[in-house]
N, C-alpha and C positions, 0 to 999 in steps of 0.2 A: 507250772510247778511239777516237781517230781513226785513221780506217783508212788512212788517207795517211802515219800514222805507222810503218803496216809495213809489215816488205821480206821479201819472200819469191823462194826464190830454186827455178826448176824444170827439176828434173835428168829427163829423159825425151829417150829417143831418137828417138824417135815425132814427126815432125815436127806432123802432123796435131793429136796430142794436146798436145805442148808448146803449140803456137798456141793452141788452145783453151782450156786451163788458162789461157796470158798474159791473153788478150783477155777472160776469163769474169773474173777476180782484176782486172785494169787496171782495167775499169769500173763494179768497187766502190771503186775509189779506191786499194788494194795500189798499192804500188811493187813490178813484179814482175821480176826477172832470170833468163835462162833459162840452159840449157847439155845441149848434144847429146851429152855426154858423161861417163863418171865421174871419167876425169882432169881438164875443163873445170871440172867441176863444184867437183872439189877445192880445184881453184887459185882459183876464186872465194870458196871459204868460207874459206881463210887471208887472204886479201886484203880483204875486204869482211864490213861487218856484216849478217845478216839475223834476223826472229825466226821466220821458218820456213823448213824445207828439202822440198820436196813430192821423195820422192828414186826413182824407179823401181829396181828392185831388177835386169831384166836389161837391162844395161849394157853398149856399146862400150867397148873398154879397159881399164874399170875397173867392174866391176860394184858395184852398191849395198852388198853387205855389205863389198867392200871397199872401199868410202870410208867405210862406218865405224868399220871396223878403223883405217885411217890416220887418221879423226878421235879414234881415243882416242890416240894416239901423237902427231899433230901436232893439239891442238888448234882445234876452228875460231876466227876473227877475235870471234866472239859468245858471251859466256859461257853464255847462255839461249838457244840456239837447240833449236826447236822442231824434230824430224825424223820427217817421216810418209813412210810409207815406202808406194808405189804399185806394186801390184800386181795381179795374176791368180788367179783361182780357183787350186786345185792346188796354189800355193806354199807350204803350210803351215811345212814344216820350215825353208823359208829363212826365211820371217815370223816365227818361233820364234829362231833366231839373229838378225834384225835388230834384235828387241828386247833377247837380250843382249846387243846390241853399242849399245843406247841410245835404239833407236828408241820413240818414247813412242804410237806409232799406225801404222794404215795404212789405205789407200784402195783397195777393190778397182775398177775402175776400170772395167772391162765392164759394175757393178752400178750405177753412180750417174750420175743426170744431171743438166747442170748447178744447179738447186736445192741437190741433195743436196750435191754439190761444195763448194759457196758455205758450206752450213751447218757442214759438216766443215771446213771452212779456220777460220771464225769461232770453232766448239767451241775448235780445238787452241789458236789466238791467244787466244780468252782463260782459260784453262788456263793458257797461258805465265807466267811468272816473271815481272815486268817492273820490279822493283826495283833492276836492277843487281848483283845480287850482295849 
């Protein structure tokens, strides 16, 4: 599948790392959307389609497990969106809830460099569902 065909959208407060992620994804050809926030973040996925969500877990405003607490209650805009959820060593027990809250993955993000990145975005997209429902 054409990589210009996916949208991927990165929730990270991290200015340094959001850039990175955009610019590392951009020039594989991703359509990539970003947001400094978890409430930003939100409002994007009700509003716009993506097939992944790269979603850091500690959050200004709205932390990661709670946008996806609110994504089971207000569904996001994408019936198959992909959410990996970006993290730190340590986190175990919140990474433990982000998947019962839907998460289909995660990225420890201290451990991987850009290669690894690239190859973990491709895994999850093509994993993804892409039939529409």
């Amino acid at each position: 599948m054409d990589n210009r065909q996916k949208r991927i959208l990165i929730v990270e407060d991290d200015q340094f790392l959001r850039e990175f992620y955009q610019e590392l994804l951009q020039a594989e050809g991703y359509f990539v959307d970003s947001a400094a926030n978890g409430e930003i973040g939100f409002s994007k996925l009700q509003n716009n389609e993506y097939d992944l969500l790269l979603l850091d877990i500690m959050l200004p405003k709205k932390d990661g497990a709670q946008v996806l607490r609110d994504l089971k209650v207000n569904h996001p805009k994408s019936p198959n969106l992909t959410t990996v959820v970006l993290t730190n060593l340590g986190q175990d027990s919140i990474i433990k809830e982000c998947f019962e809250l839907g998460a289909q993955g995660f990225l420890i993000k201290s451990a991987l460099n850009p290669d690894q990145v690239l190859t973990e975005v491709k895994s999850y997209l093509n994993k993804a569902p892409n039939n529409g429902q």
